[in-house]
N, C-alpha and C positions, 0 to 999 in steps of 0.2 A: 377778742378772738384767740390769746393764748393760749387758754385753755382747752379752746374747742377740740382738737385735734386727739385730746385725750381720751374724749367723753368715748363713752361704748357706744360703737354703730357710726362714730365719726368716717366719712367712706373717703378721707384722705392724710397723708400726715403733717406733720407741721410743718416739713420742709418744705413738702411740695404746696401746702396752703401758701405758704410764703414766696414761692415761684410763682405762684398763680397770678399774688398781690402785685409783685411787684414784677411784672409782665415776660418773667423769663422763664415760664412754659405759657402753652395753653392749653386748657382741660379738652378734651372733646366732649362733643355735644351730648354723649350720655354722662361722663364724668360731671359739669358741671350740672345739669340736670339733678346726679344724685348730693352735690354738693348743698344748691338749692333746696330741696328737698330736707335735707339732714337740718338745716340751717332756721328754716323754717315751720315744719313740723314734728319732729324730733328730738332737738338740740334743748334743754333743759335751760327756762329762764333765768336770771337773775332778775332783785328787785328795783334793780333799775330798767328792766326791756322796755323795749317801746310795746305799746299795745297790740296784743292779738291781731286783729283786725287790719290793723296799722303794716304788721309785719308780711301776714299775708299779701296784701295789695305788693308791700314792696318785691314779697318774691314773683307774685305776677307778672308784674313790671319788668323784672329783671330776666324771666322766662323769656317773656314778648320781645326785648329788646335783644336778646341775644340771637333769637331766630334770624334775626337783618341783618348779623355782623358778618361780614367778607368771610371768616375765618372757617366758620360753618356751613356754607355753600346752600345755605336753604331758597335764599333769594334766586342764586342762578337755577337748584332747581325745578324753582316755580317758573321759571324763564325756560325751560327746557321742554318741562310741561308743555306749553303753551305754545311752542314751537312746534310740537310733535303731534299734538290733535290733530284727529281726521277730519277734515271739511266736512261744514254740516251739510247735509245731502235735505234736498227738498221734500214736503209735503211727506204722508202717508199713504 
């Protein structure tokens, strides 16, 4: 990933990629979205990447997984959601 930061269209730089690694920032939720993103369909392979296919899933994964993280607030607000419906009222 040294090199990533250089590549054209990289949408962060290598400083901050390195905050990110090593947990002294955190991206917001559209930053690392466009990180993912760049990382996985963008980002120019070498011949050793893991397989197309392969990589995708892991960005999937990695999407999915971040939605649940405290940091991002998504869980609470599907929880807020769900607090705030209006009672389903009867019949037609």
């Amino acid at each position: 990933m040294d090199g990533v930061a250089e590549t054209k269209g990289c949408p962060a730089s290598r400083q901050t990629i390195y905050q990110y690694e090593r947990g002294g920032l955190t991206p917001s939720l559209a930053q690392f979205l466009e990180l993912v993103e760049f990382y996985v369909l963008a980002c120019p392979r070498g011949s050793e990447a893991k397989p197309e296919d392969d990589l995708r899933a892991q960005g999937v994964a990695a999407v999915t997984r971040a939605l649940e993280l405290p940091a991002y607030h998504v869980v609470a607000a599907r929880e807020l959601i769900g607090k705030m419906q209006p009672a389903v009222r009867g019949g037609r």
